[in-house]
N, C-alpha and C positions, 0 to 999 in steps of 0.2 A: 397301446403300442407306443412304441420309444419317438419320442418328436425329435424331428431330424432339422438341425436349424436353417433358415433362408435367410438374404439378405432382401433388405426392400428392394424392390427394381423402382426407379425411378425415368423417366423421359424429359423432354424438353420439344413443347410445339411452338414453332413459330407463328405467329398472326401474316397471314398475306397482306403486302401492301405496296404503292407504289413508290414510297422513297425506300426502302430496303438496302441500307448501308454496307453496301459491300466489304468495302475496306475495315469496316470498324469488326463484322460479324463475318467471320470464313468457319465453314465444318469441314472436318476430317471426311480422307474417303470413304471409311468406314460408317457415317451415320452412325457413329458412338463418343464423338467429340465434337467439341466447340469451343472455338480460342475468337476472344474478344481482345482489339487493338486500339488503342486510345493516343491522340498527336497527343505530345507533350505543350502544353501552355505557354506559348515563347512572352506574357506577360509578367511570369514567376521569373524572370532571370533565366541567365546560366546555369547557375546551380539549381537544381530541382530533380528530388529525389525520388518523387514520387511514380510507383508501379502506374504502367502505360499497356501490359499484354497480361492477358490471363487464360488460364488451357482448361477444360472442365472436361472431365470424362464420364460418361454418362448411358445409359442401356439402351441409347437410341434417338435420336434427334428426329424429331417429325415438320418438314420443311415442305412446304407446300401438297401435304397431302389428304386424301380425300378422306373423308369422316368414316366410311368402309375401311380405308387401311388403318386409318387410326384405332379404329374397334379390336381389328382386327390383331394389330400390334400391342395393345393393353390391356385390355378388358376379354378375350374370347377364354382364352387358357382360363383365367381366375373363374370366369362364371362358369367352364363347366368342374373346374373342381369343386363349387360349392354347391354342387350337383351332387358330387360324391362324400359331403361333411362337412368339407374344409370354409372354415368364414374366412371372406375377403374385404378387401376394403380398394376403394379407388379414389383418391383426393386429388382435387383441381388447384394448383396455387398458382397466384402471380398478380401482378399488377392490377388497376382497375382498368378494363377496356383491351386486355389482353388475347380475352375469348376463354374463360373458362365456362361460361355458361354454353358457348356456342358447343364445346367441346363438351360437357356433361348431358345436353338436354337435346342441344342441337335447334333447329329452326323448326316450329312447326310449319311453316306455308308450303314447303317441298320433302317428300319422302326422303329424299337421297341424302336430303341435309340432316337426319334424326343426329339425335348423339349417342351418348354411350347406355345411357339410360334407360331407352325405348329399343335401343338394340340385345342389353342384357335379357328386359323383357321376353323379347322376341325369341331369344335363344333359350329360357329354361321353359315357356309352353309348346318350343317345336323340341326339347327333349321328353317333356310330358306325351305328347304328341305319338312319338316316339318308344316309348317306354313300354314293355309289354310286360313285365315281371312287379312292375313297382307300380304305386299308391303314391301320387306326388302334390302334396296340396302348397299355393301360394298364399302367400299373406302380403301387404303391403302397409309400411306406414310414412309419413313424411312429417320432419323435425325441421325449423327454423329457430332459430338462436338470432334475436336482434336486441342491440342492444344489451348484451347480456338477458336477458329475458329466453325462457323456454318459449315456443310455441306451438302448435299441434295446426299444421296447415289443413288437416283435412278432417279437423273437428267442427260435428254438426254444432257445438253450442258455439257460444263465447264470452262461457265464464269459468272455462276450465285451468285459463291459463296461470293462475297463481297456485293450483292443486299441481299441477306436474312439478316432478321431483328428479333430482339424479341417483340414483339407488347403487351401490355395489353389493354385489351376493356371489356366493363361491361359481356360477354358471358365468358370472362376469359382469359389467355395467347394461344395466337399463332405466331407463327412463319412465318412471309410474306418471300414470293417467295418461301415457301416449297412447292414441287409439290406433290398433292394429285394423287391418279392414281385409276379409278371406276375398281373394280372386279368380273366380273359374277359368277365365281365359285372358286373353291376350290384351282384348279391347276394354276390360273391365281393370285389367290394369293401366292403361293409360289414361284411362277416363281418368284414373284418381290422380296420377300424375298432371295431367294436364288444369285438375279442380285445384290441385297445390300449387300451380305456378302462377293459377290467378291471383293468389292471397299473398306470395310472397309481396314486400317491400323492396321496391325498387326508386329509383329518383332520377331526375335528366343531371347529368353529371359534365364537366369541362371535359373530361377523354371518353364518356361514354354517354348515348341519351336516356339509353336504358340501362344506368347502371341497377346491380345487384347491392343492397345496401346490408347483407344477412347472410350468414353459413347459413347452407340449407343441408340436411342429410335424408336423401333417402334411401331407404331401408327396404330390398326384398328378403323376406323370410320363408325358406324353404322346410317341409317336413316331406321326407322321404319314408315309404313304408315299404316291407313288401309283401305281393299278392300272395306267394307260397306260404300258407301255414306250418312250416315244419317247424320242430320246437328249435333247432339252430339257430332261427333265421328272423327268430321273434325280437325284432331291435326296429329301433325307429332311430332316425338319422337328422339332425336337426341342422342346418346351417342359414347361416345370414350373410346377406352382400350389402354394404356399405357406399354407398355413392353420394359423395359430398363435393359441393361445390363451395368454396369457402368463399368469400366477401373478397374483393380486393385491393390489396395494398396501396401507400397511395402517401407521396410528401403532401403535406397542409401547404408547407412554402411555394410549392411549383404551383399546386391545383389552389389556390386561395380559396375554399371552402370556407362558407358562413351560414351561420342559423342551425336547422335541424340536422343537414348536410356535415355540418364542420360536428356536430356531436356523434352522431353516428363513425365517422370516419374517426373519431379520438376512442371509439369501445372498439372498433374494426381492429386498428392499429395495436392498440391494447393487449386483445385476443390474440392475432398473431404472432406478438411480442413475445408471450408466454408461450406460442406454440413452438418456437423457435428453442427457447429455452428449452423446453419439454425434449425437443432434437437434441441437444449439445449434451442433456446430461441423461440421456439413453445412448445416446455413443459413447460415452467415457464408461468402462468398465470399472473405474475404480467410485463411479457412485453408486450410494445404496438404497440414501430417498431421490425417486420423483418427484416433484411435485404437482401431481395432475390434477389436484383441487383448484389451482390457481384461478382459473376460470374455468365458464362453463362447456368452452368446447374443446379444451383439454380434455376435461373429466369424463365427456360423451368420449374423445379418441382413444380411452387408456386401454380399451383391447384392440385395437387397431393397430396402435404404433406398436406397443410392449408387449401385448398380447400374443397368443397363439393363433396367426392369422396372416392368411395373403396380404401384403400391402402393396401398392402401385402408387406412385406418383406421378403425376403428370404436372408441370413447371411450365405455364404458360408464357411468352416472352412477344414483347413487341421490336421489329427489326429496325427500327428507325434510329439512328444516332440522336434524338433526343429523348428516350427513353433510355441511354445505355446504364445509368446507376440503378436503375429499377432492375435492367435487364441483369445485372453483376447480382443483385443482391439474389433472387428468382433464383439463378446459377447457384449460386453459395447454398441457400437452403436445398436445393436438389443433391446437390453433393452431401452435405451432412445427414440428410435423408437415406444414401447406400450406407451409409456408414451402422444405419441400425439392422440386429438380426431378430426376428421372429421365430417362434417355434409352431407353423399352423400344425393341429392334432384333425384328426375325425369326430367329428359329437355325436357319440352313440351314447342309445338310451334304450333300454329296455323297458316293454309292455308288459307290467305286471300283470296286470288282466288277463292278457290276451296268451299271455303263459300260463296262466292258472285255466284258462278255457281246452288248451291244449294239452295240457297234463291230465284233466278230468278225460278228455275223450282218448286219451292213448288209455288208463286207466282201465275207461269201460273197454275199449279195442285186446284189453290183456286179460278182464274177464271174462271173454267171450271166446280168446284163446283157450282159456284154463276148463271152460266147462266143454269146451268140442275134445280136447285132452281127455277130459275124465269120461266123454262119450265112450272114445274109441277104446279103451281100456276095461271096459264097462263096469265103472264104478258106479254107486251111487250117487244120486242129485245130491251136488254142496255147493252150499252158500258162501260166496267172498266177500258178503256186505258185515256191518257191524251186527255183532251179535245182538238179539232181543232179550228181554225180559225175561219170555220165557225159557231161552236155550242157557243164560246165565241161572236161572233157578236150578235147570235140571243140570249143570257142570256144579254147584254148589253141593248137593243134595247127594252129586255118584263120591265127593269128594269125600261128605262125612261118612257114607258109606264103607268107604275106602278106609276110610281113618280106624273105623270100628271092626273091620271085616272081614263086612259083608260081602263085598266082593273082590275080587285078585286085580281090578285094572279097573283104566279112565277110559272111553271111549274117547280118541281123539282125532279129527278130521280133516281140521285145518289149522294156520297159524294162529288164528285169532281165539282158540278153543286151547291151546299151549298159554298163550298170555294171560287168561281167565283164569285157568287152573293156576299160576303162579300166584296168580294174584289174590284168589282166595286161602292159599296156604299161608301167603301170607297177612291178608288180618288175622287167620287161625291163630296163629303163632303171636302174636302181640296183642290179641285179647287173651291167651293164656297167660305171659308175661304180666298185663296187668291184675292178672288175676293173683297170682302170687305175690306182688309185689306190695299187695292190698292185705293180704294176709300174714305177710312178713309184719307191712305195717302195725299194723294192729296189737301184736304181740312183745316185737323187739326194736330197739332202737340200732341202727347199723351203724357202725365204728369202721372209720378209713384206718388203717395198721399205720400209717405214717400220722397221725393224733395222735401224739406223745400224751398231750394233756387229757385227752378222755381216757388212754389206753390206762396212766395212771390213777385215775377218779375208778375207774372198771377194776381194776385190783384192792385197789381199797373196800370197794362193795362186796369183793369176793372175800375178804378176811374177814369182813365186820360179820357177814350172813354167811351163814351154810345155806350149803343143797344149791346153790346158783352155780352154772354151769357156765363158764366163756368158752367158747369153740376155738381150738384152735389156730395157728394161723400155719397157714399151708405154704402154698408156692405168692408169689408176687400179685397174682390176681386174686387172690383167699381173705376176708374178710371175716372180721370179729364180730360178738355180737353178742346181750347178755338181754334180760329182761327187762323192759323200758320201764314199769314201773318201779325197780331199783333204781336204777342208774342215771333217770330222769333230773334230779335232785342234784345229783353229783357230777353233771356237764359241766365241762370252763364255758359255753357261749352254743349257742345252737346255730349259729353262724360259723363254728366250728366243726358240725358235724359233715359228712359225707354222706348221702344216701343213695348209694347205687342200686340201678333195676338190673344187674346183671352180673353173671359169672360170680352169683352167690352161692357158700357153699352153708345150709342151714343146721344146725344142730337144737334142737332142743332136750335138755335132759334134766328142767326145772319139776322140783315135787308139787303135788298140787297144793297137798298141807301148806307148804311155805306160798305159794302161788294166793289161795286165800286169806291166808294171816297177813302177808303183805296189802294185800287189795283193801282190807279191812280197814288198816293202821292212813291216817291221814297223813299225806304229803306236804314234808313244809314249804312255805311259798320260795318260787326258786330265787327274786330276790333275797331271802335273808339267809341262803345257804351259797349266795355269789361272793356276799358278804362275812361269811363265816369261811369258806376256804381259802387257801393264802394260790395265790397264781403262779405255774412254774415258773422257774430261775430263767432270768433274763437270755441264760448262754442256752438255754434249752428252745429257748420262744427265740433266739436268734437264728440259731440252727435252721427251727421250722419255719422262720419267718423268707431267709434266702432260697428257700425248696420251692415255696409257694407264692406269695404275694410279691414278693424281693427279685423272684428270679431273674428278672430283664434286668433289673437296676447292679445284682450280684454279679449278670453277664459282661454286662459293660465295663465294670469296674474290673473284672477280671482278665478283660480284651487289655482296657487300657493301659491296666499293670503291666502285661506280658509284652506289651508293644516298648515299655519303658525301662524293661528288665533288656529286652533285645539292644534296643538303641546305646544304653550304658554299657554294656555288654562290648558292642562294638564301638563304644568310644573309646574304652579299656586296653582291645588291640590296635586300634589306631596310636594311642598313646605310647602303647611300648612299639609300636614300629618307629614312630618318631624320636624315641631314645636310640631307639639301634642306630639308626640314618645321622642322627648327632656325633655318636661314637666312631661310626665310620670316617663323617667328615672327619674328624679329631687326627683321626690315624693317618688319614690320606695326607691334610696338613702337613702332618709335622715328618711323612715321606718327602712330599714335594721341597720343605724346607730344608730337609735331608740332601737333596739332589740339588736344590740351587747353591748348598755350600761347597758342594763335593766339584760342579762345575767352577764357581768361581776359583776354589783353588788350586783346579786345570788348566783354567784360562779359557774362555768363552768364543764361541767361533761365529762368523757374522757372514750373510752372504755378499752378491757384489752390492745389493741396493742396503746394504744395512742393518738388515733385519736379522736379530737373532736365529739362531739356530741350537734345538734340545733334541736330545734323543727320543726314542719310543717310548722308553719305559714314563721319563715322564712327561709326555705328553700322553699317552693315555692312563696316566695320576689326575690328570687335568680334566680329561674328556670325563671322567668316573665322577670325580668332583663336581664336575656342570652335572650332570645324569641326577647324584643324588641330590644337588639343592634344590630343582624342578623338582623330583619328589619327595622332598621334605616341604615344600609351599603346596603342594594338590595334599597332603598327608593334613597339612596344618589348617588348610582351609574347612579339610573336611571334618576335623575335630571342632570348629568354629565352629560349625554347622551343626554338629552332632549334638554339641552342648546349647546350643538354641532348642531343638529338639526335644531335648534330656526337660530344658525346664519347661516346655510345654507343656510335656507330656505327665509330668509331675506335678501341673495344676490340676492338670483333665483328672488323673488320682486323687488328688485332696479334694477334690468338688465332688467325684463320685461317691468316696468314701463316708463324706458329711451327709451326701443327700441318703445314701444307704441307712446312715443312724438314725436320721431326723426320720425316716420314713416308718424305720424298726420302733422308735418312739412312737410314734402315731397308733400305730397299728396294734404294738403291746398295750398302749394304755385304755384303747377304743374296742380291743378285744377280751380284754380280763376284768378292768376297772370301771366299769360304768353295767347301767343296768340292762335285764334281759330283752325289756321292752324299744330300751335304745338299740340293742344290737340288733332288732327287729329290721329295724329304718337302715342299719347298716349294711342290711344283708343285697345279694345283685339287683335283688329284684326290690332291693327300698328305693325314697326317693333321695339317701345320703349316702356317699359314698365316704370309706376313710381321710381324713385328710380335710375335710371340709369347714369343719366346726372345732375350733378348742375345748380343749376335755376337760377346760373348767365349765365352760358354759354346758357339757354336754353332764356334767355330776350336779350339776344345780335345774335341769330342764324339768319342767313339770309338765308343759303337754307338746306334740308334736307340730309340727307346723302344717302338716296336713288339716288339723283339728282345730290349731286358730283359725286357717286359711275359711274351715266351713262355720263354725262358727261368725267373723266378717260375714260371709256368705248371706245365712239367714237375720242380719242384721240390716245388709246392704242390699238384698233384691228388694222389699217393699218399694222402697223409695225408689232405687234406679235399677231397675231389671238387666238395663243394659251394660252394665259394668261388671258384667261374669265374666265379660271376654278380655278385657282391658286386664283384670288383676292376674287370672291367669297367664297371660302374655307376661305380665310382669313377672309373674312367679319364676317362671320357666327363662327368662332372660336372667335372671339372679342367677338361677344352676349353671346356665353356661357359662358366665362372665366367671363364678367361683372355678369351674371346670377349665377355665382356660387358663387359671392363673398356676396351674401345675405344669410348667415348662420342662421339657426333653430336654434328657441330657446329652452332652456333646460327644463325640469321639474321635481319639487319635487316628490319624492318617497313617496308615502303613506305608511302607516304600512303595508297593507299586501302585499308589493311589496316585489321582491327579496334584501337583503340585507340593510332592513331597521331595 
């Protein structure tokens, strides 16, 4: 589904207290503002420039209210959406001694005092509670961050804490080695909350006794099933709620903090610092990195803030006029907080399983249809399971039947008895094929009609010998073909020949008299008959060589010619348009020059401010004149342009056309000049491809590299067994590196390409 974007809501609670600075702190009637008022400094002088009021608008101010309405106002709505998918998140900021903690966790020594925490709780097992359709199981984990440091507050050991890691994956940021813990009910989750608030770090602080010295997060993790098995409905539903109380803020100047206190408060600040950042350039749309590695409880927020996910903030603030810059800055980041949008989605997941359980039982629900069907029709008993052994013997056995026959028809009953019979027709069909093809073998060598060079070697056999018959060549699919022990002798390369299993059309019309006399007479070695016939004319082996091996490299060159015939083409009309347009000025000119002498010798007419005064005709001499110089500068630019083009496009040509000869060379001399055993290695299935090896070294090679390679081999197992795998790694890295050094060639951009 299409995610539909939010803005974060944000809040601001006040701390109750008895100096609560009126005059400095007024809200709007609405409890959706707050304007902070500050006396100007009568020790700065007269002149003093500095801002004294400030207005903040915000989703609701919470000023002396009860930890119920506060729930009620931030946290209800988010938790029961993450009831139905959606992840939330709910983060505490502000000063140290503000009340984030009070507001996150709340007081344990009075019920009424809980926070948002033990309330969330409370609300997704009275929706389990609740729930009659749905499968709702809880999980719970709790994360501290001190000191930059992971921690796992409700880990049995206490040496897990250098193994947790921050991990990103396409589902979104987690935390490995953080222990989740399942919760049946209500009180099994607070137990674990209330075991993690033991361990948290805390210290007696100058604004707090009990300060919070650590972000803490915890984490309820909801899995939503549901109890209907219908196959629609097979989805599991996954969400998480986010509840972070962060550490709080805090000047070193004002609170004179030392020792462990003053370090903690410099990674506190630190943290913040970044998270702030994190704020400023997730509201600026024109940025494209985040930086949420910065620290590590950035990295833990990055699907909170940016992610697809409810967010809430809550801006803890102390009413006192000596806390007012703590209390501005608190403001400030609560505002740039609305400023960010989120996209929360639903996290649905489907049960593989539990679909595969349900498709088997509709399955069986459709064969038990199908056999009360063939009841009432009163067919005979049939089987919808996989055919046996024996029901595939006896469809094999009515087939050859069939084939021979013996009988007029297949018994057939079901679909899967239609499938069998296909399937036995056809291996029928391609063990006959091979059976032929093995018989062709054996007799004749088969000749591709486009083999210039065998088709002539095949003609010359037919003059030298009588009684040798060539077949034909018929339509486009028709192949040649004469007696392999002639012709054998007189192939350019057997890396040349064509051997198709099909759409052969066979003739034999050989005498046996010659059949035996030939069989008789020994064959000379086809080395020194490679060596005795001279190899077709370059233009012939050109021809065949751009039909076949060439053809991509021929296609290119023939793309990029044609794009360079076009381009000059239309430089050509551009160019005589630019003559015309010259001409024209010319004439216009020397009209207008025409018309200025013809006036002066009238006598020139001026209005009241001075300004000349010309007739129509020419003034639009003039206006024609402007018209055609603007298009003679778009004309002439775009002939600049054309002829940049022209010579690009005329290297792409002369690089094509090089790489086409060099390739023609290769291939001519590696397929006619060198011997039969080399073209051996040469062929798809060797391990050298054309192109690889120089065809000096390849006329001087005595054994192949395979056969040094085993040779090494029985040299080097005695001694080191284990260097069979080392050399062939090598071997096979030499193929590629040579493999790679044959670079693709380029091609011209047509006009409606990008950046043409």
């Amino acid at each position: 589904m299409h995610a539909a974007e939010k803005k974060v809501r944000a809040f601001v609670r006040v701390k109750p207290t008895a100096h609560f600075a009126q005059d400095v702190i007024k809200f709007g009637p609405d409890n959706k503002s707050i304007d902070i008022y500050i006396k100007k400094d009568a020790k700065k002088g007269v002149v003093n420039n500095k801002q004294t009021d400030w207005s903040f608008k915000l989703d609701g101010v919470l000023h002396n209210t009860s930890q119920e309405l506060t729930y009620e106002t931030v946290a209800k709505k988010l938790v029961s959406e993450a009831l139905t998918g959606y992840n939330g998140t709910i983060m505490c900021y502000g000063q140290t001694g503000a009340g984030k903690t009070y507001t996150m966790t709340g007081a344990t020594a009075e019920y009424k005092h809980r926070g948002i925490i033990p309330r969330a709780v409370q609300q997704v097992f009275r929706a389990i509670a609740c729930s009659v359709d749905s499968f709702i199981t809880v999980r719970i984990s709790y994360l501290e961050i001190y000191n930059e440091t992971l921690c796992d507050l409700l880990s049995t050991t206490t040496s897990n804490d250098m193994q947790m890691a921050i991990v990103d994956c396409p589902q979104g940021v987690y935390v490995k080695g953080l222990s989740i813990h399942s919760v049946s009910d209500e009180e099994d989750a607070l137990n674990l909350l209330f075991e993690g608030e033991t361990n948290r770090v805390i210290a007696e602080h100058s604004l707090n006794k009990n300060s919070s010295r650590s972000h803490c997060i915890f984490t309820i993790y909801i899995e939503v099933r549901s109890r209907v098995r219908v196959l629609s409905d097979i989805r599991c539903i996954n969400s998480k709620i986010n509840l972070i109380d962060l550490a709080g803020s805090e000047r070193l100047s004002k609170t004179r903090s030392e020792g462990r206190v003053l370090k903690e408060a410099a990674y506190i600040n630190k943290s913040l610092s970044f998270l702030e950042q994190i704020i400023i350039a997730l509201a600026d749309p024109k940025r494209e990195h985040i930086p949420f590695r910065q620290s590590k409880l950035t990295h833990v927020l990055k699907d909170s803030l940016g992610g697809k996910c409810n967010t809430v903030l809550v801006a803890n603030i102390c009413g006192e006029a000596l806390h007012v810059e703590e209390t501005l800055s608190s403001l400030r980041f609560a505002t740039r907080m609305k400023w960010i949008t989120t996209e929360p989605v639903v996290n649905v997941t489907y049960d593989s399983e539990e679909t595969v359980k349900t498709l088997e039982k509709e399955i069986s629900l459709l064969k038990q249809e199908l056999a009360m069907h063939d009841s009432l029709v009163n067919r005979s008993l049939v089987t919808y399971g996989p055919l046996t052994d024996v029901q595939v013997a006896e469809i094999k056995s009515q087939i050859h039947k069939y084939l021979q026959g013996a009988i007029d028809e297949i018994d057939i009953m079901n679909f899967r008895q239609v499938q069998e019979v296909f399937k036995q027709f056809k291996l029928i069909v391609r063990q006959q094929e091979g059976e032929v093809e093995t018989r062709l073998r054996s007799k004749y060598i088969l000749i591709d009609k486009n083999d210039f060079a065998t088709i002539a070697a095949a003609q010359k056999v037919m003059a030298d010998q009588a009684g040798v018959y060539v077949g034909e060549l018929r339509e486009d699919r028709t192949k040649s073909l004469i007696s392999g022990r002639d012709l054998a002798a007189h192939l350019p390369s057997k890396s040349q020949v064509t051997v198709p299993t099909k759409n052969l059309d066979v003739k034999e019309k050989a005498r046996n008299e010659d059949t035996v006399k030939n069989d008789a007479q020994p064959s000379k070695p086809v080395s020194e008959e490679i060596s005795q016939r001279s190899p077709p004319s370059k233009a012939v082996a050109f021809e065949q060589f751009k039909e076949e091996c060439g053809s991509e490299i021929n296609r290119i060159f023939k793309e990029n010619k044609s794009i360079l015939l076009a381009r000059r083409k239309r430089s050509s009309t551009v160019a005589r348009r630019i003559n015309i347009i010259k001409q024209e000025m010319e004439d216009i000119k020397k009209a207008l020059e025409a018309q200025r002498q013809e006036r002066s010798q009238q006598g020139e007419y001026v209005d009241e401010k001075g300004r000349l005064i010309i007739d129509e005709k020419e003034f639009l001499l003039i206006m024609k004149l402007k018209d055609l110089k603007e298009e003679y500068r778009c004309s002439y630019a775009e002939l600049q342009d054309l002829k940049a083009e022209i010579q690009y496009c005329q290297h792409l040509v002369d690089r094509c056309r090089n790489k086409l000869i060099s390739e023609f060379e290769i291939w001519y001399r590696e397929s006619f000049l060198i011997p039969t055993y080399v073209q051996n290695a040469l062929k798809p299935s060797g391990n050298i491809r054309p192109g690889m090896i120089p065809i000096n070294r390849v006329m001087c090679l005595e054994e192949d590299e395979q056969e040094r390679f085993e040779q090494m081999q029985e040299a080097m197992l005695p001694t080191g067994p284990d260097s069979v795998a080392f050399y062939k790694a090598k071997m096979k890295t030499d193929q590629k590196v040579m493999s790679a050094g044959h670079s693709s060639l380029p091609r011209a951009r047509t006009g409606c390409e990008p950046g043409s």
